[in-house]
N, C-alpha and C positions, 0 to 999 in steps of 0.2 A: 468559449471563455476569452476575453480581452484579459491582455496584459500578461497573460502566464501563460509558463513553459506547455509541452505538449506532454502527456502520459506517454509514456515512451520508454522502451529498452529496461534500464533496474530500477527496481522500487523497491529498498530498504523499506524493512518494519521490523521497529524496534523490540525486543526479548522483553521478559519479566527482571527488568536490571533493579534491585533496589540502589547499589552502590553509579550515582550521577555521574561522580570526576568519572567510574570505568567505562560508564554510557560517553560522556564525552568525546570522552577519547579515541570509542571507536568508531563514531561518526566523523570525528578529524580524522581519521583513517580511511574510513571509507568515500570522505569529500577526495583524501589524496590518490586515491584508484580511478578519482572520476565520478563518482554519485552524487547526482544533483536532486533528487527527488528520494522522501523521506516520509513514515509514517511511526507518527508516535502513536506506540499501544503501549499498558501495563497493565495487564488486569489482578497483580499483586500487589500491588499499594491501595492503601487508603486513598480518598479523592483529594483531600488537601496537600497529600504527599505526592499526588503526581502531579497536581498544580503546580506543585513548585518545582517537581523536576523538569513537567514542560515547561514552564515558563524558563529556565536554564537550556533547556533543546532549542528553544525558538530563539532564544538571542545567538547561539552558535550556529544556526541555520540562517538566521540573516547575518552572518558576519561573513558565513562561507560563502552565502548566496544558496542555500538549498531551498525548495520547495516542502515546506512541510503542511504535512494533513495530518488531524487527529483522527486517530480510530476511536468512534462511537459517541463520543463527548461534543454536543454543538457548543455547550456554553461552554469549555474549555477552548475550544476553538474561536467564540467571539472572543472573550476576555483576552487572549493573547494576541488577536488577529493574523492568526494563523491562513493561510492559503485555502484549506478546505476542512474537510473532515470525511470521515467512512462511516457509511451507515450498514448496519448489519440485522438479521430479522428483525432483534426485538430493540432496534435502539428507535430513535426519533424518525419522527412521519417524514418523507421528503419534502412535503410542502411547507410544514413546520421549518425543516431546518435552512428550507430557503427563503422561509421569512425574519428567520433570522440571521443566516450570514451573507442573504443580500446576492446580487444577480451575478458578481464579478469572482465570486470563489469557489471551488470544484464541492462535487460533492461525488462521491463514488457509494456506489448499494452491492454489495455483495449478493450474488445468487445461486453460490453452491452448485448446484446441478439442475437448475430449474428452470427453464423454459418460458414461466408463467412468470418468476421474477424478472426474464430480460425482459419479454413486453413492457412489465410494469415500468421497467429504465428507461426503455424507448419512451412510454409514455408519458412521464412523469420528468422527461428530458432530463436527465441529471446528465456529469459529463465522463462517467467512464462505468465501466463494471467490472467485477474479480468474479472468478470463475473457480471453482475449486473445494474440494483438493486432489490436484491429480495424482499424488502418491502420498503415501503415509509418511505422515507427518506426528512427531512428539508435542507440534506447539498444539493441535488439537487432534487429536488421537481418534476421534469419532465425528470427524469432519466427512459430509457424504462426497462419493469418490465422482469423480470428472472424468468422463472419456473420451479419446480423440476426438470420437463421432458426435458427440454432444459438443464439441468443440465448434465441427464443423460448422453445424446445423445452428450455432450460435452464429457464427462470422457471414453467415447466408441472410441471414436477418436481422443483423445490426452494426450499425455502422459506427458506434460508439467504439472507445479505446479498448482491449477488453486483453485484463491483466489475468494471468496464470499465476495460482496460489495452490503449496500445499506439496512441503517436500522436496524442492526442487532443488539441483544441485548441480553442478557441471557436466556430470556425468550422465543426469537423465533430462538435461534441459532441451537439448537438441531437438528433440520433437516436436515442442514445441513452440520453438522456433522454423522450423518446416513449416508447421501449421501459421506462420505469423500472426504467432501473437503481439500484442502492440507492447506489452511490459510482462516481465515478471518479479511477483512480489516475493522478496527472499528473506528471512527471518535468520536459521542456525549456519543454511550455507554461508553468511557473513557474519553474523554474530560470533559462531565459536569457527571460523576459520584460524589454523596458523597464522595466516597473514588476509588479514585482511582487508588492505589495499588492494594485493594482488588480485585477490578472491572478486574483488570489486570489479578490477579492470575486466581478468577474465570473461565476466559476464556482458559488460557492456560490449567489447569488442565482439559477440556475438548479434549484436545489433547493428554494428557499423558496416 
Protein backbone atom coordinates (compact mmCIF):
# COMPACT_ATOMS: atom_id res chain seq x y z
CA UNK A 1 0.00 0.00 0.00
CA UNK A 2 1.33 3.64 -0.73
CA UNK A 3 0.65 6.36 1.40
CA UNK A 4 -1.02 4.50 4.39
CA UNK A 5 -0.15 3.45 7.87
CA UNK A 6 1.04 -0.25 8.39
CA UNK A 7 -1.78 -2.83 10.19
CA UNK A 8 -0.18 -2.85 13.13
CA UNK A 9 -0.61 -3.23 17.08
CA UNK A 10 -4.82 -2.17 17.92
CA UNK A 11 -7.53 -2.20 15.58
CA UNK A 12 -10.65 -0.78 17.00
CA UNK A 13 -14.09 -2.14 15.52
CA UNK A 14 -16.68 -0.59 16.24
CA UNK A 15 -20.04 -2.33 18.48
CA UNK A 16 -23.81 -2.23 17.27
CA UNK A 17 -24.01 1.52 18.59
CA UNK A 18 -27.21 2.88 17.37
CA UNK A 19 -26.68 6.19 19.63
CA UNK A 20 -23.66 8.22 17.05
CA UNK A 21 -22.77 11.48 19.74
CA UNK A 22 -21.86 7.84 22.28
CA UNK A 23 -19.90 6.23 19.08
CA UNK A 24 -18.23 9.45 18.89
CA UNK A 25 -17.15 9.93 21.80
CA UNK A 26 -15.59 6.77 22.21
CA UNK A 27 -13.50 6.89 19.42
CA UNK A 28 -12.24 10.48 20.78
CA UNK A 29 -11.43 8.41 23.55
CA UNK A 30 -9.78 5.88 22.15
CA UNK A 31 -7.81 8.29 19.43
CA UNK A 32 -6.76 9.80 23.29
CA UNK A 33 -5.21 6.13 24.46
CA UNK A 34 -3.31 6.20 21.15
CA UNK A 35 -5.62 4.29 18.34
CA UNK A 36 -4.99 5.28 14.98
CA UNK A 37 -6.55 2.42 13.12
CA UNK A 38 -10.34 1.92 13.15
CA UNK A 39 -13.06 -0.36 11.74
CA UNK A 40 -16.67 0.66 11.14
CA UNK A 41 -19.11 -2.21 11.52
CA UNK A 42 -22.99 -2.01 12.52
CA UNK A 43 -24.76 -4.86 11.56
CA UNK A 44 -27.94 -3.27 13.59
CA UNK A 45 -28.83 -0.40 11.49
CA UNK A 46 -30.64 -0.07 8.57
CA UNK A 47 -28.19 0.75 5.48
CA UNK A 48 -29.07 4.46 5.11
CA UNK A 49 -28.64 4.76 8.88
CA UNK A 50 -25.23 3.68 9.00
CA UNK A 51 -24.43 5.87 6.04
CA UNK A 52 -25.05 8.38 7.91
CA UNK A 53 -23.33 7.37 10.95
CA UNK A 54 -20.31 6.51 8.94
CA UNK A 55 -20.25 9.30 7.14
CA UNK A 56 -20.03 11.12 11.04
CA UNK A 57 -17.09 8.26 11.92
CA UNK A 58 -15.16 9.22 8.83
CA UNK A 59 -15.15 13.08 9.28
CA UNK A 60 -13.95 12.43 13.02
CA UNK A 61 -11.37 10.05 11.79
CA UNK A 62 -9.97 12.32 9.45
CA UNK A 63 -9.92 15.19 12.02
CA UNK A 64 -8.05 12.74 14.53
CA UNK A 65 -6.07 11.33 11.67
CA UNK A 66 -7.42 7.68 12.11
CA UNK A 67 -7.25 5.08 9.40
CA UNK A 68 -10.67 3.95 8.91
CA UNK A 69 -11.98 0.58 7.04
CA UNK A 70 -15.48 -0.34 6.49
CA UNK A 71 -16.56 -3.81 7.38
CA UNK A 72 -18.32 -5.48 4.37
CA UNK A 73 -19.81 -2.36 2.67
CA UNK A 74 -17.49 -1.52 -0.66
CA UNK A 75 -19.93 1.16 -1.72
CA UNK A 76 -19.94 2.66 1.65
CA UNK A 77 -16.45 2.70 1.56
CA UNK A 78 -16.29 4.38 -2.06
CA UNK A 79 -18.95 7.03 -1.25
CA UNK A 80 -17.16 8.14 1.86
CA UNK A 81 -13.48 7.49 0.58
CA UNK A 82 -12.68 5.74 3.34
CA UNK A 83 -8.99 3.90 3.58
CA UNK A 84 -10.32 0.36 2.84
CA UNK A 85 -12.89 -1.89 3.67
CA UNK A 86 -13.17 -5.82 5.28
CA UNK A 87 -14.40 -8.38 3.23
CA UNK A 88 -15.89 -11.33 5.06
CA UNK A 89 -17.29 -14.98 3.29
CA UNK A 90 -20.35 -13.65 1.94
CA UNK A 91 -19.56 -10.07 1.23
CA UNK A 92 -17.94 -8.64 -2.21
CA UNK A 93 -15.47 -10.73 -4.52
CA UNK A 94 -12.01 -9.22 -3.87
CA UNK A 95 -11.41 -8.41 -7.41
CA UNK A 96 -14.69 -6.75 -7.40
CA UNK A 97 -13.90 -4.58 -4.58
CA UNK A 98 -10.54 -3.71 -6.05
CA UNK A 99 -12.07 -2.54 -8.85
CA UNK A 100 -13.69 -0.40 -7.20
CA UNK A 101 -11.83 1.18 -4.46
CA UNK A 102 -8.87 1.22 -6.82
CA UNK A 103 -5.05 0.06 -6.09
CA UNK A 104 -4.18 2.60 -3.25
CA UNK A 105 -6.80 1.34 -0.37
CA UNK A 106 -6.51 -1.68 1.98
CA UNK A 107 -8.62 -4.45 1.64
CA UNK A 108 -8.54 -7.12 4.58
CA UNK A 109 -10.67 -10.92 3.85
CA UNK A 110 -11.23 -12.62 6.94
CA UNK A 111 -10.60 -16.34 7.19
CA UNK A 112 -11.74 -17.79 10.40
CA UNK A 113 -9.78 -20.94 10.64
CA UNK A 114 -9.18 -21.78 7.13
CA UNK A 115 -6.09 -22.40 5.53
CA UNK A 116 -7.80 -22.46 2.04
CA UNK A 117 -8.90 -18.76 2.61
CA UNK A 118 -5.26 -17.54 3.42
CA UNK A 119 -3.95 -18.94 0.17
CA UNK A 120 -6.93 -17.27 -1.41
CA UNK A 121 -5.33 -13.73 0.49
CA UNK A 122 -1.95 -14.54 -0.74
CA UNK A 123 -3.42 -15.06 -4.02
CA UNK A 124 -5.67 -12.69 -4.61
CA UNK A 125 -2.87 -10.16 -3.01
CA UNK A 126 -5.26 -8.20 -0.69
CA UNK A 127 -3.23 -6.29 2.11
CA UNK A 128 -3.91 -7.93 5.42
CA UNK A 129 -5.96 -10.98 6.88
CA UNK A 130 -8.10 -11.54 10.47
CA UNK A 131 -7.87 -14.75 11.90
CA UNK A 132 -10.36 -15.75 14.36
CA UNK A 133 -12.06 -16.33 16.85
CA UNK A 134 -9.59 -17.36 19.25
CA UNK A 135 -11.89 -17.14 22.30
CA UNK A 136 -15.45 -16.72 22.89
CA UNK A 137 -16.77 -13.95 21.78
CA UNK A 138 -20.60 -12.30 22.45
CA UNK A 139 -19.96 -10.01 19.15
CA UNK A 140 -20.40 -13.53 17.38
CA UNK A 141 -21.02 -16.24 19.57
CA UNK A 142 -20.68 -19.14 16.70
CA UNK A 143 -17.64 -17.65 15.11
CA UNK A 144 -15.21 -20.95 14.43
CA UNK A 145 -12.52 -21.07 16.99
CA UNK A 146 -8.60 -20.22 16.13
CA UNK A 147 -5.71 -22.20 17.61
CA UNK A 148 -2.32 -21.18 18.43
CA UNK A 149 -1.12 -24.04 15.94
CA UNK A 150 -3.33 -22.84 13.16
CA UNK A 151 -1.89 -19.61 13.98
CA UNK A 152 1.34 -20.84 13.54
CA UNK A 153 1.03 -22.71 10.33
CA UNK A 154 -0.62 -19.30 9.15
CA UNK A 155 2.50 -17.08 9.90
CA UNK A 156 4.71 -20.01 8.22
CA UNK A 157 3.07 -19.23 4.96
CA UNK A 158 2.15 -15.78 4.77
CA UNK A 159 3.74 -12.90 5.06
CA UNK A 160 0.64 -10.66 4.90
CA UNK A 161 -0.32 -8.43 8.24
CA UNK A 162 -2.43 -11.10 9.96
CA UNK A 163 -4.85 -9.57 12.79
CA UNK A 164 -6.25 -11.68 15.76
CA UNK A 165 -10.04 -11.49 16.23
CA UNK A 166 -12.39 -12.84 18.69
CA UNK A 167 -12.64 -12.15 22.37
CA UNK A 168 -9.56 -10.86 23.17
CA UNK A 169 -8.84 -8.82 26.19
CA UNK A 170 -5.70 -7.96 28.39
CA UNK A 171 -5.90 -10.72 30.23
CA UNK A 172 -5.70 -13.40 27.39
CA UNK A 173 -3.95 -11.31 24.75
CA UNK A 174 -0.56 -12.15 25.75
CA UNK A 175 -0.31 -15.17 23.66
CA UNK A 176 -0.80 -13.75 21.10
CA UNK A 177 1.28 -11.47 21.16
CA UNK A 178 4.28 -14.25 21.79
CA UNK A 179 2.81 -15.70 18.74
CA UNK A 180 3.47 -12.01 16.81
CA UNK A 181 0.68 -11.22 15.67
CA UNK A 182 0.83 -8.08 13.48
CA UNK A 183 -2.61 -6.37 15.21
CA UNK A 184 -5.41 -7.23 17.17
CA UNK A 185 -8.91 -6.50 16.44
CA UNK A 186 -10.72 -5.49 19.73
CA UNK A 187 -14.59 -4.80 19.84
CA UNK A 188 -16.14 -5.04 23.85
CA UNK A 189 -12.48 -5.08 25.36
CA UNK A 190 -12.69 -1.16 24.18
CA UNK A 191 -15.99 -0.54 23.55
CA UNK A 192 -17.54 -1.35 27.25
CA UNK A 193 -14.22 -0.65 28.94
CA UNK A 194 -14.33 1.55 32.25
CA UNK A 195 -11.92 3.60 30.65
CA UNK A 196 -11.41 3.57 27.65
CA UNK A 197 -8.49 5.40 26.80
CA UNK A 198 -6.71 3.62 29.18
CA UNK A 199 -7.96 0.18 27.92
CA UNK A 200 -6.54 1.67 24.46
CA UNK A 201 -3.15 2.57 25.66
CA UNK A 202 -2.83 -0.79 27.68
CA UNK A 203 -3.10 -2.68 24.38
CA UNK A 204 -0.99 -0.73 22.12
CA UNK A 205 1.92 -0.59 24.76
CA UNK A 206 1.90 -4.35 24.18
CA UNK A 207 3.17 -3.60 20.81
CA UNK A 208 5.83 -1.17 21.62
Amino acid sequence: MENTPTIKGLYAVTPDEADTKRLLRQIELLNQGGCHLLQYRNKSLPFLDQMEQAEQVKRLCDELKITLIINDNVDICCNLDADGVHLGENDDKIETAREKIGPKKYIGLSCYNSLERVNLAIKKKVDYIALGSFFETKTKPNAPRVTLETLRQVKKICSLPVVAIGGITLDNVSCLVKEQVDAVAIVNGLFKADDIALSAKNFIKLFS
